[in-house]
C-alpha positions, 0 to 999 in steps of 0.5 A: 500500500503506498500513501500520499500525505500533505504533498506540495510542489511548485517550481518558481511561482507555478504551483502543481501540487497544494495539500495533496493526499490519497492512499492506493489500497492492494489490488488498485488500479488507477487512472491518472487524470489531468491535463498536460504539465498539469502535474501527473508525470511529476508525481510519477518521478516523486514516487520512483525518487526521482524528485523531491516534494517541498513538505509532505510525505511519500510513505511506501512499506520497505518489502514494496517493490515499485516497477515502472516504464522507462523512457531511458534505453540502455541494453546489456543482453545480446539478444531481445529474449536474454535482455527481457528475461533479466527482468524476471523476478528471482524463483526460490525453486529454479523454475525457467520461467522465460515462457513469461517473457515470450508470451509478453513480448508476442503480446507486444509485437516482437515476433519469434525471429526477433526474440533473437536479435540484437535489442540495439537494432531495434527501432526506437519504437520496439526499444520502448515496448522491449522495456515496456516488456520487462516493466510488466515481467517483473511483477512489481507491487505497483507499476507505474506507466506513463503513456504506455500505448505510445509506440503500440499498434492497435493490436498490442494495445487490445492485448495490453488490455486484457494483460493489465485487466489480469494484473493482480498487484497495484497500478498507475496508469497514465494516458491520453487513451480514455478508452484504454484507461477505463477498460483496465482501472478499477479507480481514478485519479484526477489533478484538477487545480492542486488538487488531488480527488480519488473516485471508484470508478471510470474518468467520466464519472470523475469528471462530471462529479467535478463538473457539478461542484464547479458549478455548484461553486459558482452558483454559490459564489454569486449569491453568496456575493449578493448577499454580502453586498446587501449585508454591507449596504444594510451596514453601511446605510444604518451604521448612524442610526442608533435605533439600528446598532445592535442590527448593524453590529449583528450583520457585521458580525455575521459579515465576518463569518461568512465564507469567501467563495474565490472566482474560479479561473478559467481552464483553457481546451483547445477549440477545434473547427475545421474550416470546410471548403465547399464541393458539389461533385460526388468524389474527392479521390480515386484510387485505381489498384494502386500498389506499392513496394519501395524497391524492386526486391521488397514485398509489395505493402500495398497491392491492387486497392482500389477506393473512392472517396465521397465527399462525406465519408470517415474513413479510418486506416488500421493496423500494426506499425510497419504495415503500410498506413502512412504510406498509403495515406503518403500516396492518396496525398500525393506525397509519395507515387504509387509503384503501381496503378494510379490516383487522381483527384477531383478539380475541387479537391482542397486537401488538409493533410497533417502528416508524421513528417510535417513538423519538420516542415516548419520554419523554425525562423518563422512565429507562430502567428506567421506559420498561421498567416501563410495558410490563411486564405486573407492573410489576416493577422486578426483571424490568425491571431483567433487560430492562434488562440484556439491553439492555446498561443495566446497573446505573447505566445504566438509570436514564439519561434517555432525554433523554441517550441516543444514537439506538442507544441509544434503539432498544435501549430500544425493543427492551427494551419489545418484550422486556418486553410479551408477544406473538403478533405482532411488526411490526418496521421495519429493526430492525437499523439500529443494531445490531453483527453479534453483536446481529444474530445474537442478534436473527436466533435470537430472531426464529427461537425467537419463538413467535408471527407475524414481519411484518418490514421489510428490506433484509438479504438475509441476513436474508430467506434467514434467516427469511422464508417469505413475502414481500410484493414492493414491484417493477415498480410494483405490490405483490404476495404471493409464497408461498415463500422469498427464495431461491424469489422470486429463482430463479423471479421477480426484481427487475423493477426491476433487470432494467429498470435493468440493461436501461437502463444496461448492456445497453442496445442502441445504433445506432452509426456503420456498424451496425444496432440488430440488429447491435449487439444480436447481438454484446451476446448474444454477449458476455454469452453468453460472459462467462456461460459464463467468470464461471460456470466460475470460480464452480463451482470457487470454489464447490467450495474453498468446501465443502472449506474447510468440510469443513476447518472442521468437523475443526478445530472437532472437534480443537479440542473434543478438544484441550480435553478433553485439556488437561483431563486433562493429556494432553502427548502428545495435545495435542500431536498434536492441536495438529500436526493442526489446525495442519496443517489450518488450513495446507491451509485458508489455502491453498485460500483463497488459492487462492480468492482467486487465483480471485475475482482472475481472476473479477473480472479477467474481468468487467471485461474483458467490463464493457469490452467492453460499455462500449466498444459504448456509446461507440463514436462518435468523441466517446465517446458512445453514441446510445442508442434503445430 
């Protein structure tokens, strides 16, 4: 158990942490909310050591372990398997337990082959998930991650999922992935000005609870300052009368006590609208059975596809890193020629493209304000001025150097040129990459209200369940058109590719002593068989909580509205029934989910269990090896 107490830090006049105090109870799993620079990655670096808090106080149990992702590559083994098996806690019975860290790396994307290469010719990428890969072999008591999905593909991702949903001990988990965070946390916790608050339950109930006390606050605030004021004028105009002193000396008295409710300051979002371009035509690009390869002798990464983009379509590209989506999308944006076949584009076309690359693109020599300017239809300094402020370069900041910036600070640039030229077509590359959960979700409406065409690149499967009505499948080796939705693609198709992994790893049949393969294959059908029946019961009845929790929220959301009506109107005794109904509410709220929790407990509990089954068919030779054959 790990507990935070008193904590506070500041760097100059910039205070992030005020007071701050929370405790992680065994078997937690916490999302870190807030937004950027906000304080999260601090707090990280204050548990590990890293840094030091100004007064408060970290306590940690001296037998605790705390694991966690590092950014910093520095390799001793030489090859990928040999350098995660370092990480593998120390085994009291000489157990060879490297079949953990094969299942974890093929979790991760590394295939067999490169089990046995150098982590050194790794890309940067792979060099992140090969740490990432120790971090989690290690079973630390907590283990913390910041932004672990930023080097994963769209299936690493589905597979870290369900890993992190089984991890018995305690985790922190930060992420831009909203949907990612709620499918694994159990609780949440969120910076919001200083402060620290701690919830059961996923971000947006964090969030609307915040929600209705900032606006609770506010309206408090306004009829707390009126009535101060006809207190001071009472005050001030009887404070003569000596008939009226003992009236007077009462309201300064009760002047003196009343709390002082402080204005809250304003929290910027960025403010995404694309400017849309008109189009009367019925296609924006063609593409005729483009291929592409980029040498002779290498395999083809695109071959034969053929596509047509309307002018009111969400096309979304998927699938591992290293496929072919930034290329393709490199070709339909002219960026790149195909090696094959051929795409052309309307008259009309108006392209916003924002691309991996583009950032290079800038001039570092040029300001904010001037990037904008360039892009701009009028030139208008005023109207980049606008763009620059929905990009969060207000005032003295948009006349920054690009030279000077960060690298999210230089894609919120590239976001603000897309914002300023008029299109019908936007082409975007993993644009959220640097982006908060609030800026997503401003980015996911704006994407929504575009009129125009969206093709986009992601690996967000809120994302895609958000906006995509088409995909362009990058799997099993091929790439390939379906007409439907994310949620479609996943119920009547899949992930070949995680189908064939799951296959190689975990349900791979094995000959073992005294057994035959069909043996073996018998009783892995009925373990998963039974694990389907016992994981989907305790799902359904999540899932029922789930609605009924929703149900509840909607009510509260109701009461709150009322309540805030009331306390315009000075209604004591309304809002002070309508105060005892949503408290009573949130209390059957909390409740249901905790028994959630109770439930998502005995869910993983039970899919360990039958992990352990499974696992224990794997190493059932006498030297706890299994004898694979396919």
């Amino acid at each position: 158990m790990l507990k935070v107490s008193g904590l506070e830090k500041s760097y100059g006049r910039q205070s992030i942490f005020e007071n701050v105090n929370f405790t992680i109870n065994p078997g937690e799993r916490i999302g870190l909310v807030g937004r950027n620079g906000h304080g999260k990655t601090t707090l990280f670096r204050m548990i590990l050591g890293e840094e030091q808090p100004d007064s408060g106080v970290i306590s940690i149990p001296s037998y605790y372990t705390v694991g966690h992702l590092s950014q910093h590559i520095r390799f001793t083994e030489d090859t990928v398997l040999k350098e995660g098996c370092l990480a593998l806690p120390s085994s009291e019975d000489g157990i060879d337990e490297t079949y953990k860290v094969e299942i974890i790396l093929s979790g991760l994307g590394f295939t067999e082959e490169d089990f046995n290469r150098s982590p050194m010719t790794l890309s940067g990428g792979y060099q992140v998930r090969l740490n990432l890969a120790k971090a989690l072999v290690s079973e630390p008591n907590l283990l913390l991650l910041d932004e672990p999905t930023n080097y994963l593909d769209i299936l690493s991702m589905r597979w870290l999922t369900q890993f992190l949903r089984s991890w018995r001990n305690e985790l922190m988990l930060i992420t831009h992935d909203r949907d990612f965070m709620d499918s694994v946390t159990t609780h949440t916790i969120g910076i919001h000005r200083c402060k620290v608050k701690k919830i059961l339950g996923p971000t947006y109930k964090l969030y609307n609870q915040i929600l209705q006390e900032e606006e609770i606050h506010e309206k408090t605030r306004i009829n707390d300052n009126k009535k101060r004021r006809e207190t001071e004028e009472f005050i001030n105009r009887f404070r003569a009368k000596a008939s009226k002193a003992s009236a007077v000396q009462s309201r300064v008295k009760a002047l003196e006590k009343m709390e002082k409710f402080e204005k809250l300051s304003v929290i910027r979002n960025l403010d995404f609208e694309f400017n849309s371009a008109p189009f009367m035509g019925k296609c924006l690009i063609s593409a005729d059975s483009i291929s592409f390869a980029y040498s002779g002798e290498c395999p083809l990464l695109i071959d034969s596809l053929s596509l047509s983009v309307g002018k009111n379509d969400r096309i979304a590209i998927i699938g591992k890193n290293g496929k072919g989506k930034t290329t393709l999308l490199n070709i339909l944006a002219g960026e790149i020629s195909p090696t094959g076949g051929a795409v052309s584009n309307h008259a009309n076309l108006k392209l916003g493209y924002f691309g991996q690359t583009n950032i290079e693109r800038l001039n570092s020599n040029k300001t904010v304000e001037e990037e904008i300017m360039d892009v701009h239809p009028t030139n208008n300094r005023g109207a980049a001025r606008k763009i620059c402020g929905a990009m969060m370069f207000d005032g003295d900041k948009a006349i920054k150097k690009i030279s000077v910036l960060s690298g999210g600070e230089k894609s919120r640039v590239l976001l603000g040129k897309l914002l300023a030229g008029p299109s019908n077509l936007l082409m975007l590359d993993e644009p959220t990459n640097h982006l908060d959960m609030e800026s997503i979700d401003s980015m996911v409406e704006a994407i929504e209200a575009f009129e125009g065409a969206v093709i986009i690149v992601t690996h967000s499967e809120l994302i895609l369940h958000a906006i995509a009505t088409r995909l362009i499948v990058f799997d099993g080796g091929k790439v390939s058109l379906f007409e439907s939705t994310y949620q479609d693609f996943l119920d009547r198709v899949g992930w070949q590719t995680e189908a064939a992994e799951q296959s190689k790893v975990r349900n791979k049949p094995l000959k073992a002593k005294g057994s035959s393969n069909k043996d073996a294959r018998r009783l892995q059908m009925e373990i998963n068989t039974e694990r389907n029946k016992a994981l989907g019961s305790i799902q359904k009845r999540i899932a029922e909580k789930e609605k009924m929790v929703m149900d509840m929220e909607k009510d509260v959301e109701k009461y709150s509205k009322t309540l805030l009506e009331a306390s315009e109107k000075g209604d004591v005794k309304s809002i002070i029934d309508i105060s005892s109904a949503i408290h009573d509410t949130n209390v059957k709220i909390d409740a249901l989910f905790a028994e959630m929790d109770s439930l998502s407990k005995e869910q993983d509990a039970k899919s360990l269990e039958f992990d352990k089954m499974l696992n224990e068919m794997i190493m059932i030779t006498p030297i706890i090896k299994a004898d694979y054959t396919d």
